[in-house]
Every structure is written in structure tokens, then in C-alpha cells.
gemmi code that builds the backbone of each chain (N, CA, C; Angstrom):
import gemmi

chains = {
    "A": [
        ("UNK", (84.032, 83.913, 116.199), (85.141, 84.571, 115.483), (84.771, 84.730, 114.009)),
        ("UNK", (85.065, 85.954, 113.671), (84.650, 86.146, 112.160), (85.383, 85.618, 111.112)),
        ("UNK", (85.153, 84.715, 110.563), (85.679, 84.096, 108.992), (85.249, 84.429, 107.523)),
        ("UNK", (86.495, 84.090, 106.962), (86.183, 84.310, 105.439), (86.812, 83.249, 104.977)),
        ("UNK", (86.394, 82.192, 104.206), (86.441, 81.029, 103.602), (86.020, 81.271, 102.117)),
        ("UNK", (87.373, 80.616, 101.456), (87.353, 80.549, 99.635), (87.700, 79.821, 99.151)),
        ("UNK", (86.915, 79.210, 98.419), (87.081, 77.628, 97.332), (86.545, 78.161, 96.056)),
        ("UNK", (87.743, 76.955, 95.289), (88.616, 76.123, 95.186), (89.774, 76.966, 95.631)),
        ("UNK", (91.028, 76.547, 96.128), (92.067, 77.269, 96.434), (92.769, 77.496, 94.806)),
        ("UNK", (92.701, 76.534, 94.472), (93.089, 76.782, 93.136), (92.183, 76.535, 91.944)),
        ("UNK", (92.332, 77.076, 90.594), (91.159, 76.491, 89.613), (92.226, 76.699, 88.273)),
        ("UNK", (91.987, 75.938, 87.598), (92.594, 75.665, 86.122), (91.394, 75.945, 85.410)),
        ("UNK", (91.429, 77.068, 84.397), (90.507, 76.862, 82.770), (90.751, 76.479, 82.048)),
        ("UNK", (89.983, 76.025, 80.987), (90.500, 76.769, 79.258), (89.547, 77.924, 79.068)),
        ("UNK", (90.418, 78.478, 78.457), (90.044, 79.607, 77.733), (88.566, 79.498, 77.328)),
        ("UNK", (87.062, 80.491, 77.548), (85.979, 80.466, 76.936), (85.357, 79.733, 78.299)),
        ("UNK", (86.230, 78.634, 79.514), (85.325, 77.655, 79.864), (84.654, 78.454, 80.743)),
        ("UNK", (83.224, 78.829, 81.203), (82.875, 79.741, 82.451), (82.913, 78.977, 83.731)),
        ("UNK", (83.130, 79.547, 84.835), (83.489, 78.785, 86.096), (82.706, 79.810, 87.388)),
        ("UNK", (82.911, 79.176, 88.639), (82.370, 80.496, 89.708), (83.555, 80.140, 90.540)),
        ("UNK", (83.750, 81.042, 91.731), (84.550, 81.061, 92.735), (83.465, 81.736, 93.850)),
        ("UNK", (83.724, 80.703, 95.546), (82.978, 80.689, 96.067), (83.586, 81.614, 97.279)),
        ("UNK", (83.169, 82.247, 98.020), (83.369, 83.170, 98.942), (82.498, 82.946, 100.637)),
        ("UNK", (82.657, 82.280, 101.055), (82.020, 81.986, 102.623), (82.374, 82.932, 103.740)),
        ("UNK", (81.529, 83.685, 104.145), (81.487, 83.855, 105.366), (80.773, 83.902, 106.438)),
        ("UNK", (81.467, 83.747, 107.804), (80.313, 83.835, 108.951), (81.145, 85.041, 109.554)),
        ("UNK", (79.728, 86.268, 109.779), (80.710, 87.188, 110.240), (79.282, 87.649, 111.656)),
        ("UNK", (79.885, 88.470, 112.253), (79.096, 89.358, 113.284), (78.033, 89.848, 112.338)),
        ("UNK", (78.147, 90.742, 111.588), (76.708, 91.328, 110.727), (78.166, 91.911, 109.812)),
        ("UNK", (77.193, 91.740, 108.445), (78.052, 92.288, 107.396), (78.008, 93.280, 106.911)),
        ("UNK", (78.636, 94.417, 106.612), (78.529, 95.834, 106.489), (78.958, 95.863, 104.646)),
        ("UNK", (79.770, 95.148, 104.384), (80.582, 95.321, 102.585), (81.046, 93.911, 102.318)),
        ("UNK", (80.877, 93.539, 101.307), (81.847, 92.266, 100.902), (82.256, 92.556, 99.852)),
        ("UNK", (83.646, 92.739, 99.728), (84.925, 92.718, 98.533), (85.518, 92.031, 97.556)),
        ("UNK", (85.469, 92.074, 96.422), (86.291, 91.284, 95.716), (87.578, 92.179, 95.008)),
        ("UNK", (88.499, 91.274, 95.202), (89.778, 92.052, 94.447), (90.422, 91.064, 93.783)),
        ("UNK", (91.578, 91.658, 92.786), (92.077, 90.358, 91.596), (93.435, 90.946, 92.065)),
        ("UNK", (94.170, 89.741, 92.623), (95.536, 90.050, 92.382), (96.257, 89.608, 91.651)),
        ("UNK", (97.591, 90.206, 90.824), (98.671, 89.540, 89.816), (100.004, 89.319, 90.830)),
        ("UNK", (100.643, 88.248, 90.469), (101.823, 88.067, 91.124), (102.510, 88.906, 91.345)),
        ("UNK", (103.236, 89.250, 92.617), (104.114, 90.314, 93.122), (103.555, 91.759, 93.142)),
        ("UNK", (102.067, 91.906, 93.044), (101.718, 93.125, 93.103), (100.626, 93.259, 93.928)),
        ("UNK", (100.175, 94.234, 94.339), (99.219, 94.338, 94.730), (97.594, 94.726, 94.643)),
        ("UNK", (96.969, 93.724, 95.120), (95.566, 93.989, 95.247), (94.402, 95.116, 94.754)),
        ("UNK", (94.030, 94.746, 93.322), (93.360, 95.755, 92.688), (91.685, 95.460, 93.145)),
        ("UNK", (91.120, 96.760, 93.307), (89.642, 96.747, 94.282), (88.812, 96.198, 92.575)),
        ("UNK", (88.128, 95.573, 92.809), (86.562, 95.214, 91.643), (85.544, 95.635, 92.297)),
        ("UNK", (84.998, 94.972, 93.132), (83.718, 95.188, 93.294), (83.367, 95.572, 95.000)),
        ("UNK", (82.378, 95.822, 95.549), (81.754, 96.099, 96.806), (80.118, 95.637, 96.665)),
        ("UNK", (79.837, 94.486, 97.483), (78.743, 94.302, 97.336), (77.613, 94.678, 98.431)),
        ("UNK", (76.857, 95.037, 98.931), (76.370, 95.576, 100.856), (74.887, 94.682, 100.831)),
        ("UNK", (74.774, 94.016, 99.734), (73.093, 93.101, 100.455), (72.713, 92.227, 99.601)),
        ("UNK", (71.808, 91.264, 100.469), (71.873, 89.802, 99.526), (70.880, 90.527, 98.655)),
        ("UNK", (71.292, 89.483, 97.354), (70.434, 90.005, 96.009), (70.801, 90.923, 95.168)),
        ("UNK", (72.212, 91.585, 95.916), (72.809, 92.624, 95.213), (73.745, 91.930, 94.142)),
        ("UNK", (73.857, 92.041, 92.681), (75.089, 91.953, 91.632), (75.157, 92.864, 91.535)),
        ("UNK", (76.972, 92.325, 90.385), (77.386, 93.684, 90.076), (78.266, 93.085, 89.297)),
        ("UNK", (78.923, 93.903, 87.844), (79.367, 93.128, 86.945), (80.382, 93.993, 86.208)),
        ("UNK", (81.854, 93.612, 85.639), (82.732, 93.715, 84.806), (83.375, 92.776, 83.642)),
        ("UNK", (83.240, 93.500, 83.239), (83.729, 92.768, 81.617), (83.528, 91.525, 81.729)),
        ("UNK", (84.281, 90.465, 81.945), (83.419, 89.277, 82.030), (82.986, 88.523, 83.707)),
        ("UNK", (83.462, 89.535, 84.319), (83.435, 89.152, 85.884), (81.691, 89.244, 86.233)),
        ("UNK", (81.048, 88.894, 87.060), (80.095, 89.084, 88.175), (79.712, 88.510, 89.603)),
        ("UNK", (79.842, 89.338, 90.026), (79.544, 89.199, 91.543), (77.669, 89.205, 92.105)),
        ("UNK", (77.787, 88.003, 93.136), (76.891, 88.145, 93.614), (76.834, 88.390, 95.197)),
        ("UNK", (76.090, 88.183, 95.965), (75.843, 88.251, 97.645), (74.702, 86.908, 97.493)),
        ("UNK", (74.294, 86.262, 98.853), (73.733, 86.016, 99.329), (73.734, 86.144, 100.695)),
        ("UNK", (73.165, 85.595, 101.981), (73.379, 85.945, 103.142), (74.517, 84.961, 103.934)),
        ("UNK", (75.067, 84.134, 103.409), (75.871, 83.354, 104.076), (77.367, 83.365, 102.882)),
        ("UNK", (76.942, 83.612, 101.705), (78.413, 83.496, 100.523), (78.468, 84.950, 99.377)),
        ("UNK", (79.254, 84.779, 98.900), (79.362, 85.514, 97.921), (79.947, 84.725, 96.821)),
        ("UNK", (79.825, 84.963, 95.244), (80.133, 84.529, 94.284), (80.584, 85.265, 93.007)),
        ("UNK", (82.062, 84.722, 92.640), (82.469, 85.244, 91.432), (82.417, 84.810, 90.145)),
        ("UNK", (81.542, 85.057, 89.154), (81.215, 84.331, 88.008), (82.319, 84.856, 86.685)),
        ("UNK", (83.161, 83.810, 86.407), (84.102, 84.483, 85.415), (83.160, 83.550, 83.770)),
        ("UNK", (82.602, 84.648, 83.239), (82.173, 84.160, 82.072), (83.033, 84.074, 80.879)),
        ("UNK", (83.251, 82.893, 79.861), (84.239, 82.615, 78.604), (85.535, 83.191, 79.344)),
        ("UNK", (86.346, 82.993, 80.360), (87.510, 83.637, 80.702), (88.651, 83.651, 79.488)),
        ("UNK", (89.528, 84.331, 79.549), (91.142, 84.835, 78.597), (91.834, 84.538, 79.306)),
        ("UNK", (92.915, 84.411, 78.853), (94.487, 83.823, 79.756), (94.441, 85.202, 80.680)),
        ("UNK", (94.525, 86.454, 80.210), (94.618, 87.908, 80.948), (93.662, 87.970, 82.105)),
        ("UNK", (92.946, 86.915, 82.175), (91.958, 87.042, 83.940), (93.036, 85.895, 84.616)),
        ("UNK", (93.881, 85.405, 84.141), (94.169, 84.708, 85.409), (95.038, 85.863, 86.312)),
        ("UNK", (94.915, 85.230, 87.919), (95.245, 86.478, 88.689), (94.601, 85.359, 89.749)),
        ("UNK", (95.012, 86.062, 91.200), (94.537, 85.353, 92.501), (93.381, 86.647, 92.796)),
        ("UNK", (92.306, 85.529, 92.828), (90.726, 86.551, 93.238), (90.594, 86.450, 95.035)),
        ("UNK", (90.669, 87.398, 95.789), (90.776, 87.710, 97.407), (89.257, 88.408, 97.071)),
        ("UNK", (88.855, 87.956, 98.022), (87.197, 88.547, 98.537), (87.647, 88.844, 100.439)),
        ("UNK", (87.038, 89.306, 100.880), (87.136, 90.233, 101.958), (85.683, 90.722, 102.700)),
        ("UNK", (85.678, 90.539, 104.172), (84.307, 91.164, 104.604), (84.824, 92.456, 105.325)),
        ("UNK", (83.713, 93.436, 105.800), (84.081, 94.055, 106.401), (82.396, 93.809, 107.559)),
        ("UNK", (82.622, 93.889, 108.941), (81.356, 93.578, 109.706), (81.435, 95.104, 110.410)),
        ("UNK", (80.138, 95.283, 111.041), (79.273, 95.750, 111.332), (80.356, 96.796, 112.870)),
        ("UNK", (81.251, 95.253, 113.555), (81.957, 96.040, 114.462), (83.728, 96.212, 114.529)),
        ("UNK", (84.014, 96.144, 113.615), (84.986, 96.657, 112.980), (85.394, 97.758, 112.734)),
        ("UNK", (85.651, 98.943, 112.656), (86.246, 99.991, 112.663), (85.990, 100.129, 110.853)),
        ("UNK", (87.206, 99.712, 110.382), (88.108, 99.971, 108.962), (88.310, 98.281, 108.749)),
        ("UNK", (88.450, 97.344, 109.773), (89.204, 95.998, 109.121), (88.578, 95.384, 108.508)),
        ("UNK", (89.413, 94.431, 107.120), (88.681, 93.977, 106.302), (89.338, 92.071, 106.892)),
        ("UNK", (87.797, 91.473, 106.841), (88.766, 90.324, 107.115), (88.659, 89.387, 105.726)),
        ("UNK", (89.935, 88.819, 105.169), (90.620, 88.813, 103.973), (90.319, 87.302, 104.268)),
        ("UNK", (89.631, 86.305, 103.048), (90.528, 85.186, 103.027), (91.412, 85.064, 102.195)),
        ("UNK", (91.919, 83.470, 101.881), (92.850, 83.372, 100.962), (93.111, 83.145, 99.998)),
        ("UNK", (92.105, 83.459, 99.127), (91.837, 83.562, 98.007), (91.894, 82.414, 96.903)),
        ("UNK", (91.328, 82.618, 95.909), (91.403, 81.629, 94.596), (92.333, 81.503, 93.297)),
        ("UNK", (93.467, 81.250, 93.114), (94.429, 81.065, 92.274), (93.840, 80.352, 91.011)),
        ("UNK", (93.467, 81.592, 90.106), (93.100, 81.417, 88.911), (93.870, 81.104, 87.274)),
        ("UNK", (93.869, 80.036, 86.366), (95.100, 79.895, 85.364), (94.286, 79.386, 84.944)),
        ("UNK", (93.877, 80.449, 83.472), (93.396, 80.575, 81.965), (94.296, 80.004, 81.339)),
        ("UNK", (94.009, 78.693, 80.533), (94.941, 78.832, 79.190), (94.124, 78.569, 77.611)),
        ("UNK", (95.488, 79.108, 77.001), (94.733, 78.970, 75.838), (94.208, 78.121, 75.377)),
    ],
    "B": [
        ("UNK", (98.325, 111.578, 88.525), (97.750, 109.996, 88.707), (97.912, 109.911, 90.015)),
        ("UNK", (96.445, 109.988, 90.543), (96.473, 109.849, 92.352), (96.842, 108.187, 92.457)),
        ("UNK", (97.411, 107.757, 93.349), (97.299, 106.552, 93.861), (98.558, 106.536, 95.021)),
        ("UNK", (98.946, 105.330, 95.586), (99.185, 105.099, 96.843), (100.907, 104.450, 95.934)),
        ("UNK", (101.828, 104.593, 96.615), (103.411, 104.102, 96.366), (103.514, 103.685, 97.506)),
        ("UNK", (104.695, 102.716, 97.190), (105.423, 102.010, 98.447), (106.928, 101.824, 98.526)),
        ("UNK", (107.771, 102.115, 98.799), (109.299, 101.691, 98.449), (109.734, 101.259, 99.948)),
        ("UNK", (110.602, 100.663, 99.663), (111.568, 100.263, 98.017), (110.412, 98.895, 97.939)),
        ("UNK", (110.837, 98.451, 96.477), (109.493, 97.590, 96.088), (110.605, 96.097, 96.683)),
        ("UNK", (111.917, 95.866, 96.939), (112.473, 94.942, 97.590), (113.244, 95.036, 98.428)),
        ("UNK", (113.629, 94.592, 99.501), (114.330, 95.036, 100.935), (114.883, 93.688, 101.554)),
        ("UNK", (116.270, 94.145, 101.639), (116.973, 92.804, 102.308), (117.385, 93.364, 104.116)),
        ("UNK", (116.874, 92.229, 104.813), (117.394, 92.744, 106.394), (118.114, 91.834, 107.018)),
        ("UNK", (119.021, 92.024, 107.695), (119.955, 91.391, 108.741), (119.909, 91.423, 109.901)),
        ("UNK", (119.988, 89.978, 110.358), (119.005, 89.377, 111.701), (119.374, 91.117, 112.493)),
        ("UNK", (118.403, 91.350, 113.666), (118.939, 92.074, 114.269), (118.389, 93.626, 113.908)),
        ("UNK", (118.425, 93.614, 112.597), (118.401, 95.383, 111.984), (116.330, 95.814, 111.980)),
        ("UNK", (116.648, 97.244, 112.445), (115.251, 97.643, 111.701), (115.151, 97.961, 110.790)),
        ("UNK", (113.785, 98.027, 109.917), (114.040, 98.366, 108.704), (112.572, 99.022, 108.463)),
        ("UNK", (112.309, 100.028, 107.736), (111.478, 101.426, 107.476), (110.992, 101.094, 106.161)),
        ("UNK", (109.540, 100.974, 106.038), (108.848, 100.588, 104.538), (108.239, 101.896, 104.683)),
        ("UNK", (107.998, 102.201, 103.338), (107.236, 103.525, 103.140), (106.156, 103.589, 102.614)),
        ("UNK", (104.700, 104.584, 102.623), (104.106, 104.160, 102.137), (103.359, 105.764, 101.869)),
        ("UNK", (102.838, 106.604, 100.653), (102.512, 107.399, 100.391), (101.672, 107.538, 100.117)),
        ("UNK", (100.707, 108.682, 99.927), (99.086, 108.279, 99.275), (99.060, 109.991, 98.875)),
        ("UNK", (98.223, 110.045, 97.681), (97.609, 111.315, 97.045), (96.493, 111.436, 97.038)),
        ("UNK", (95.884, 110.424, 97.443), (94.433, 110.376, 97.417), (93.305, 111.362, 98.403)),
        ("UNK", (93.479, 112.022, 98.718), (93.446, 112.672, 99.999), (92.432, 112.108, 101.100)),
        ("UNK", (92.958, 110.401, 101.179), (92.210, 109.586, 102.569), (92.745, 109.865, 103.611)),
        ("UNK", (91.924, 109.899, 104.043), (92.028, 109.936, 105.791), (92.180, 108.517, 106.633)),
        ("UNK", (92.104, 107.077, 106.121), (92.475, 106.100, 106.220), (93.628, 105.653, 105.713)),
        ("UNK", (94.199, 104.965, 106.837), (95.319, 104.286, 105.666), (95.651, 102.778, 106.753)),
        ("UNK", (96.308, 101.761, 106.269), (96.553, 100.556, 106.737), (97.831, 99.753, 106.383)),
        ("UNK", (98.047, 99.180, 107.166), (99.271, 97.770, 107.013), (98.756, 96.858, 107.016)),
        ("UNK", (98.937, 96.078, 105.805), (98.490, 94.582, 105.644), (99.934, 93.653, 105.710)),
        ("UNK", (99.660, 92.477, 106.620), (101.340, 91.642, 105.459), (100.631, 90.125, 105.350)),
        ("UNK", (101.076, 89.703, 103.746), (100.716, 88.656, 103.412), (102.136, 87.680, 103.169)),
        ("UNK", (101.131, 86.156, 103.242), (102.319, 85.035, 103.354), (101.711, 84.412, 102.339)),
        ("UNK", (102.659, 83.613, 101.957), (101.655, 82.155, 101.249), (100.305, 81.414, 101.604)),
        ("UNK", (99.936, 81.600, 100.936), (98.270, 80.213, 101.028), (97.986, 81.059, 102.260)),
        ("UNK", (97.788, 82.270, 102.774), (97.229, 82.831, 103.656), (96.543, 84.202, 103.572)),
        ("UNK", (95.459, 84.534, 103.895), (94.686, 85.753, 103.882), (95.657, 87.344, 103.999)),
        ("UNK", (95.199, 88.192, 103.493), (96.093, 89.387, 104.021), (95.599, 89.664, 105.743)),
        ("UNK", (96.784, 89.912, 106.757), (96.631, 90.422, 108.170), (96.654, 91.613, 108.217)),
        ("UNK", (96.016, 92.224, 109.461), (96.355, 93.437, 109.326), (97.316, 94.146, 110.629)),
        ("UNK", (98.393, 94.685, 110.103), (99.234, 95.061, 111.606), (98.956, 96.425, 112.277)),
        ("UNK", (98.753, 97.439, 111.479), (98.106, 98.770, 112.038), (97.494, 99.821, 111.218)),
        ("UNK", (96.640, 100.372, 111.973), (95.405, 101.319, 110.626), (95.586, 102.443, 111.529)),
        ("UNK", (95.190, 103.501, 110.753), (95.201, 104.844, 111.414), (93.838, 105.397, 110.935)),
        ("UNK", (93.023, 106.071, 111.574), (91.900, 107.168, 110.896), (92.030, 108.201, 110.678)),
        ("UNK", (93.054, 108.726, 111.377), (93.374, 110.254, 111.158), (94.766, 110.270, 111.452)),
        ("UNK", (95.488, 111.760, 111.314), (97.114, 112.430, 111.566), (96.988, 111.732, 113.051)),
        ("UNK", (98.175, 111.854, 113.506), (98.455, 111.528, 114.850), (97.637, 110.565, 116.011)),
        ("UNK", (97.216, 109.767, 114.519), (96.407, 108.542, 115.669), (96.586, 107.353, 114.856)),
        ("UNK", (96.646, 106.368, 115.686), (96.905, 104.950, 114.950), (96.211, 103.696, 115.595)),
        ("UNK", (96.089, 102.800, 115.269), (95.702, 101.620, 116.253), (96.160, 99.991, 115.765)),
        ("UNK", (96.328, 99.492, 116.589), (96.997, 98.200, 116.821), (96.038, 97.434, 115.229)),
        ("UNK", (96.276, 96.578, 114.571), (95.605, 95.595, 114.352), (95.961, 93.998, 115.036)),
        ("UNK", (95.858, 92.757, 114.018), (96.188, 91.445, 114.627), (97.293, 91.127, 115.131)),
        ("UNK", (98.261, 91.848, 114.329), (99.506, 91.551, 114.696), (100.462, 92.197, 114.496)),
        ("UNK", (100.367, 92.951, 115.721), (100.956, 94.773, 116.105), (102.289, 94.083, 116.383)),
        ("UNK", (102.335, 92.763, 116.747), (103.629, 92.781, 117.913), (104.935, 92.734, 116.569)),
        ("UNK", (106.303, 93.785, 117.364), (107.026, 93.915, 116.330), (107.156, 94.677, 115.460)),
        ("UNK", (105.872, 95.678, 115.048), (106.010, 96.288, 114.334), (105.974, 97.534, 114.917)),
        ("UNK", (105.948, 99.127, 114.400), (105.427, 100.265, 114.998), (105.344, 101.076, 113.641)),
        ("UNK", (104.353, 102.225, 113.723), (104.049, 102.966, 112.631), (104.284, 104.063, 113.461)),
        ("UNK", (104.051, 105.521, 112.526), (104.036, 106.782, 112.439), (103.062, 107.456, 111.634)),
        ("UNK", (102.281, 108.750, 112.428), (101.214, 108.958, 111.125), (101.231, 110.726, 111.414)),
        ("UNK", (102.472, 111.335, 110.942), (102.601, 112.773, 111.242), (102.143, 113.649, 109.898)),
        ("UNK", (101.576, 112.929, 108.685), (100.966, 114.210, 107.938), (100.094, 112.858, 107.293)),
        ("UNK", (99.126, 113.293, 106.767), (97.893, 112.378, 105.882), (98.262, 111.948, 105.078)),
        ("UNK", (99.277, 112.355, 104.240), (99.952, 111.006, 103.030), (101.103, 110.132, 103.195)),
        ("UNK", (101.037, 110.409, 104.614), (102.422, 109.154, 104.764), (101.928, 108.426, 106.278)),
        ("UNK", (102.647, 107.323, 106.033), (102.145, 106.372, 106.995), (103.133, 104.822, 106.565)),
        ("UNK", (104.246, 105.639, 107.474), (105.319, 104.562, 107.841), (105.376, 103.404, 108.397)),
        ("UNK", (106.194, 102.328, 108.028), (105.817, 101.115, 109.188), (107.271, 100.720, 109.032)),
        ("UNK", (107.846, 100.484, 110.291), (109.012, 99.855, 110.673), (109.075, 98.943, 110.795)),
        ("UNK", (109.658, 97.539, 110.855), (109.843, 96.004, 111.704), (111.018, 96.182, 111.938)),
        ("UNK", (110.748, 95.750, 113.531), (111.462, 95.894, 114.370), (112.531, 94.633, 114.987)),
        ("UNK", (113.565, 94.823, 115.525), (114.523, 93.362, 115.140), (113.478, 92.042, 116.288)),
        ("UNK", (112.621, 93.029, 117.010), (111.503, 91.782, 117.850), (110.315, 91.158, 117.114)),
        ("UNK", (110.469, 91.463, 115.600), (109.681, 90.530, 115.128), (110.724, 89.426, 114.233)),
        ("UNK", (109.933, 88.551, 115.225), (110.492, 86.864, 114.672), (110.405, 86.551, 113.734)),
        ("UNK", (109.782, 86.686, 112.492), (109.295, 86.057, 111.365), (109.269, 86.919, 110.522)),
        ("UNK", (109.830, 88.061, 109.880), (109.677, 89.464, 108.952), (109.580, 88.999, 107.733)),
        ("UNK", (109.837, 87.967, 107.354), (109.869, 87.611, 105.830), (108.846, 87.680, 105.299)),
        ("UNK", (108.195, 88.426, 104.630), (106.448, 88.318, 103.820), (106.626, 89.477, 102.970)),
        ("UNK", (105.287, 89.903, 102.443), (105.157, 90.756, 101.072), (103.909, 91.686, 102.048)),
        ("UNK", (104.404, 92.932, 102.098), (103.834, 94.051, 103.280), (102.882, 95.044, 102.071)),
        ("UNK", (102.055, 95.224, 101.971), (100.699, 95.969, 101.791), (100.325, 97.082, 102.498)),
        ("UNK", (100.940, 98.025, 101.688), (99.687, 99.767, 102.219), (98.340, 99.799, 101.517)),
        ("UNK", (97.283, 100.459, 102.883), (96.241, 100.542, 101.641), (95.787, 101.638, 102.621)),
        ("UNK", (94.833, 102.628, 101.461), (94.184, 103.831, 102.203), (92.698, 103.584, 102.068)),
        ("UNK", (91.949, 104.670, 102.431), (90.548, 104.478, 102.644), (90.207, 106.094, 102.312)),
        ("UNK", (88.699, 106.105, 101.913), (88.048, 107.555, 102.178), (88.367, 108.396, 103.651)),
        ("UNK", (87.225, 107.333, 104.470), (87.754, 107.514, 106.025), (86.495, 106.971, 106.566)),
        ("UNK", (86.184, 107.309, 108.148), (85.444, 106.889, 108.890), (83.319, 107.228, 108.135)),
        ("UNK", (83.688, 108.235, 107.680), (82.232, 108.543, 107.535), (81.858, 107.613, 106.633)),
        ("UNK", (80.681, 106.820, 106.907), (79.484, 106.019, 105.735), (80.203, 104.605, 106.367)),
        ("UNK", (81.016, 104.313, 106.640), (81.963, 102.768, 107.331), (81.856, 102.016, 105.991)),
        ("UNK", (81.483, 102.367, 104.697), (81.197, 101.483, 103.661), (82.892, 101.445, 102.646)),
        ("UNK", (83.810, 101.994, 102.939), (84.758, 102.271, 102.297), (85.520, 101.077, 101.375)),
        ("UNK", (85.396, 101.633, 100.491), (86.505, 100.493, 99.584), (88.202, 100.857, 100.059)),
        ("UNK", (89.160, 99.991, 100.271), (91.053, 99.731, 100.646), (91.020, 100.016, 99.514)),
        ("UNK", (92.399, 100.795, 98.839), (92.761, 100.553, 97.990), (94.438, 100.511, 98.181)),
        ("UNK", (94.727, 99.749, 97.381), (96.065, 99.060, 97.661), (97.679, 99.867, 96.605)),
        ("UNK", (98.557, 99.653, 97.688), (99.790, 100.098, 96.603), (100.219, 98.773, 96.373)),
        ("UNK", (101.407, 99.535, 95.850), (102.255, 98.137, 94.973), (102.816, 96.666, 95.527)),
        ("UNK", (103.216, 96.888, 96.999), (104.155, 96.547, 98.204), (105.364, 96.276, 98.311)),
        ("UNK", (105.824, 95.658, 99.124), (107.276, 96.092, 99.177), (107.492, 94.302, 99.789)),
        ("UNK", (108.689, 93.813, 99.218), (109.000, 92.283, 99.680), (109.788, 92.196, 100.674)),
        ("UNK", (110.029, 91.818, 101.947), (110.871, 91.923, 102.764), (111.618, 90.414, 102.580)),
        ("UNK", (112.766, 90.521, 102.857), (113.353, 89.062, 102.866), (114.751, 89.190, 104.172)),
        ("UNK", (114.296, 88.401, 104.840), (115.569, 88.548, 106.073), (116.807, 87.667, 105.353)),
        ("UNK", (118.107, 88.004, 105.572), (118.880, 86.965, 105.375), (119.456, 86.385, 106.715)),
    ],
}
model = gemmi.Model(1)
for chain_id, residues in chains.items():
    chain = gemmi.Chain(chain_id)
    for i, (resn, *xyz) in enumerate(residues, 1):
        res = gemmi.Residue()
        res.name, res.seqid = resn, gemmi.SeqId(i, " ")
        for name, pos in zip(("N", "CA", "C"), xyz):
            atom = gemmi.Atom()
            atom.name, atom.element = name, gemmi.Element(name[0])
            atom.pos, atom.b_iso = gemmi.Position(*pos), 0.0
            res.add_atom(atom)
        chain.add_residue(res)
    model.add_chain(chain)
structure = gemmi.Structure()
structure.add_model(model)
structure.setup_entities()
């Protein structure tokens, strides 16, 4: 059965401190792996798409990596304005369209 | 400003009643989806469509039913046979089938709360 596993469920900063968020999956074969930032009561804004180990990819202070078993979100010097719940997502090989979602990392910057 | 809407952004239901979430897109995808999320839990998915007049089940079809009669709309009902309606419901569209590499992109959603 295909999984998506994400630690820490929750993470506390300070402000500036850099941290990662970890992304596990075991899937059939992996076709995309997703990261998205959500804010309370809203919905799910797309960041990144990653398709092969060794692949990064990077925003403002965000970066994403792949390897063949995880994926990783590197929040460098974070701001109170990145906290948000980070959802990563696979999509495999025999899947149609479905993304399988875990449950993401509950992120809180403070000053 | 292309993007995807959802109304009403809050919805109260009474045991028993159906109730009709909406979900629009400008984007001109040919994908579109139902997600519903709970607490401390992953988004599910209840039904995706690839094209007009076709749809398909996802994890947890039961209870719900959609409609997909023009490319920017893509309705989802809950129906008084789903047991548990209370969650925060997610539209999202797609490019479509060609390249299978597609990024979801998500609307606002809509909160359901049974009383």
C-alpha cells in the first residue's frame, strides 16, 4: 500500500533558526513529489514538484530536495510569515491523477 | 485572475439534508478533484474527473456524488448517507491526462459543519 509519512508533526522556531521537514515515502514507483504550504482555513498553495532523486529546487527561503526513499524541506533563517502547515504529496506511476497526501508539518515561527 | 472558487466558504447541514458545494475553475483544466480533510490527517480523495461527462470514484466515494456537465464546474453533493460530513472539502484542478506529471491546484474550500 502506498504511503506518505511526515515528521515532525509539529515544529516550533525562532525566527532566523534553519530547520528541515522530512517527507517519507514508500510508493509503487514515483512519478512527482509535491510540496505545498498551507495557512489556516484555506487552502493548499502548490511550491514545488520534484520527479528524480538529486533533483532541488528552491524559493525564497524554502528548498526542496528528492532522494529515492524521502523528500526534504529546508526552511533557511525562517520569518514568522512561513509559518503555515507544509503537506508534501506523491503521485505513483499507477495512479491516474491521485495524489497521495500525508499529514503534514505544522510550522510556528516566532519572533 | 484565473484560479479555481468554491462556495459558500461555510455551510451548516441538518442531520438528514443534502447539501451542494461548488466548485469553479478558469483555468481551462481538464482535471478537476474532491479532496476532504480532517484533523491530524492527510487530504482524501472522494472523486476526480478527466474530462466533461466522466468522473471516477476515489477513496471515499461512499456518500458522496458529483456532476461534471461543462469543464469549469464540478459539483459535489453529500448526501444524508454519509455518516460523518463534518470536515473542510477541497476542489482542485489539473492540466489533464497528457505528460501524468501535473501539478493540483487548489481553491479556497468550503467548511461543512453538521448540526
Amino acid at each position: 500500500e502506498d504511503q506518505v509519512t511526515q515528521s515532525p508533526e509539529a515544529l516550533r522556531l525562532q525566527e532566523g533558526e534553519s530547520s528541515s521537514l522530512n517527507c517519507s515515502y514508500t510508493v509503487s514507483g514515483l512519478r512527482g513529489l509535491f510540496w505545498y504550504r498551507q495557512d489556516p482555513g484555506k487552502g493548499p498553495e502548490f511550491l514545488f514538484t520534484l520527479y528524480s532523486a538529486g533533483e532541488e529546487k528552491e524559493k525564497e527561503r524554502l528548498k526542496a530536495t528528492l532522494t529515492k526513499k524521502e523528500s526534504f524541506l529546508h526552511i533557511t533563517a525562517p520569518k514568522p510569515e512561513d509559518s503555515a502547515t507544509y503537506l508534501c504529496a506523491a503521485k505513483t506511476t499507477d495512479s491516474w491523477g491521485k495524489l497521495q497526501f500525508g499529514a503534514g508539518t505544522q510550522v510556528v515561527v516566532t519572533p | 485572475d484565473g484560479g479555481i472558487t468554491q462556495s459558500p466558504k461555510y455551510l451548516f447541514r441538518k442531520e438528514g439534508q443534502n447539501v451542494t458545494l461548488s466548485c469553479e475553475q478558469n483555468l481551462n483544466h481538464d482535471a478537476m478533484y474532491w479532496y476532504r480533510q480532517d484533523p491530524g490527517q492527510g487530504l482524501r480523495l472522494i472523486y476526480y474527473s478527466q474530462i466533461v461527462n466522466d468522473f471516477q470514484k476515489g477513496d471515499i466515494a461512499e456518500g458522496y456524488s458529483v456532476s461534471r456537465e461543462k469543464k469549469e464546474s464540478f459539483p459535489l453533493t453529500v448526501t444524508s448517507a454519509q455518516k460523518n460530513p463534518t470536515a473542510f472539502y477541497l476542489c482542485a484542478s489539473s492540466i489533464g491526462v497528457a505528460g501524468g506529471y501535473n501539478e493540483q491546484f487548489f481553491g479556497p474550500g468550503t467548511r461543512l459543519t453538521v448540526l
